[in-house]
N, C-alpha and C positions, 0 to 999 in steps of 0.2 A: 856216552854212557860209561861210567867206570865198572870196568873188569868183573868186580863181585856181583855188581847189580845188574850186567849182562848175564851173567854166568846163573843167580837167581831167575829171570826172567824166563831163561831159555829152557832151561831144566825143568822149571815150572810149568811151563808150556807144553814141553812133550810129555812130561809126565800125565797131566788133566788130560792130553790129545791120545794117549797110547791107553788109557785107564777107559776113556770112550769109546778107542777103538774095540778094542776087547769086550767090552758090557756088550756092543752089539755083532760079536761074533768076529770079526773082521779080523785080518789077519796081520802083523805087522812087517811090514818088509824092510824097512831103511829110513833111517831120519838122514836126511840130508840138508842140513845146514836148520835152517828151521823148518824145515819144509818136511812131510810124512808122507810118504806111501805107502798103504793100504788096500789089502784086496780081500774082498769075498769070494767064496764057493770052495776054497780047498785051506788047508787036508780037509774040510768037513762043509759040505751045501746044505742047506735048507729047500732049495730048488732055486732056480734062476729069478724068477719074481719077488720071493721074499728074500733073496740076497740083496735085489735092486733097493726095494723097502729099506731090509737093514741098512744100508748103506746110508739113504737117504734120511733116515730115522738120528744116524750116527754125525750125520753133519749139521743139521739142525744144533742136534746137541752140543756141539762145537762151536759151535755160532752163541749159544748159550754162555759156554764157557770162555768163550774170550770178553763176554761181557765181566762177564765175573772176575774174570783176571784183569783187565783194565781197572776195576775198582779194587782190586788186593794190590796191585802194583803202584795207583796213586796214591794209597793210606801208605806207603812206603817212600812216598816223595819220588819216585818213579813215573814222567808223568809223558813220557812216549806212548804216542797210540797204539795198538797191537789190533792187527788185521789179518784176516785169510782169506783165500780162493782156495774153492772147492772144484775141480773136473773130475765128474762121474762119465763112464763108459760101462756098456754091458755089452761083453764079445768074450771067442774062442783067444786063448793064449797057450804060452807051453808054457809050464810050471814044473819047479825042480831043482834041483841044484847044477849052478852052475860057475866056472871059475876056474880057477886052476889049480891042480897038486896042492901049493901051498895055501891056499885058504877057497874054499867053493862055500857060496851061499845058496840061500834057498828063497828064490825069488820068480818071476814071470816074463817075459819075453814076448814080442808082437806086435802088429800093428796096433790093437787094442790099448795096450799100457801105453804106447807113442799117443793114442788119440788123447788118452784121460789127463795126459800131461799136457797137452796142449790145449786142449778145453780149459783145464788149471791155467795154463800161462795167458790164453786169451782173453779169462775174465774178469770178473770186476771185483775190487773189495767187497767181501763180506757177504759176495754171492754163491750160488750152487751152481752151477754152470755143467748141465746133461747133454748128451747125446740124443738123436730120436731113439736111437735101443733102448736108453735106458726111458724114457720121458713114455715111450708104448708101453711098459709095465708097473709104470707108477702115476701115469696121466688120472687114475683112476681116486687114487687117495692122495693126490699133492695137487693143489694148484701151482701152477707151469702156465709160463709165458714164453713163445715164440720168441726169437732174438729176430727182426724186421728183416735185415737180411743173414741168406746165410754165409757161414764164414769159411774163405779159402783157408787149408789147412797142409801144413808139408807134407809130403807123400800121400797124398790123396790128390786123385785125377779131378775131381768137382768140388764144388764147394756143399757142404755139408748144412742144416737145418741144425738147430741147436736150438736148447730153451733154458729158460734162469726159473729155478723152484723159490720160490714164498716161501 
């Protein structure tokens, strides 16, 4: 892909993706590379439930939006696919600024952000891929499918129960 038509693509992309996060409260932490991370509950919660919702309300919509963007990007003669994974976790973290003297961010820390990233890394194109934390507080308004087995995961002693949201 040449340089301008990267550089549109990708810009494009986080902008729709950070413009989503935001509608649904979310928080922005760091674009890394094309990739977003995103948290709820702080500086402002909703309560744990409806952060789970939001969350899952906000990737839906991103799911949306990459539809959308694949059709803006091929009217442009741009005809690489554009795809995402989604890993949701609902757990304790430390949140804060952290870093050193010369530049300190304001980001989260924990086993929690380690799971949600590898939920992200273990799933499938174009899926949602939860936790059972988060899948108990939304099992209620999302249909969720069990993943057949569950999936060993780094730094965790067992292997973990996981489901893909509809």
């Amino acid at each position: 892909m040449e340089p301008e038509d990267q550089t549109f693509c990708i810009n494009t992309y986080l902008d729709r993706m950070a413009e989503a996060a935001l509608g649904f409260g979310g928080t922005l932490d760091k674009f890394m590379g094309d990739g977003i991370m995103i948290f709820f509950g702080d500086p402002e919660t909703k309560g744990v439930k409806e952060d789970a919702l939001a969350c899952l309300a906000m990737s839906k919509r991103m799911r949306e939006i990459i539809i959308e963007l694949q059709e803006i990007f091929s009217a442009q003669g741009i005809e690489k696919e554009l795809h995402a994974r989604f890993g949701i976790h609902t757990g304790y973290c430390n949140v804060g600024d952290f870093g050193s003297e010369r530049r300190m961010d304001y980001t989260l820390l924990g086993r929690s952000v380690n799971l949600a990233s590898r939920l992200e890394s273990d799933g499938e194109i174009d899926k949602i891929h939860i936790s059972a934390e988060t899948h108990a507080l939304v099992k209620d308004e999302y249909d969720c499918v069990s993943r057949e087995e569950p999936i060993h995961v780094k730094g965790f002693d067992r292997p973990l129960q996981t489901f893909w949201v509809n």
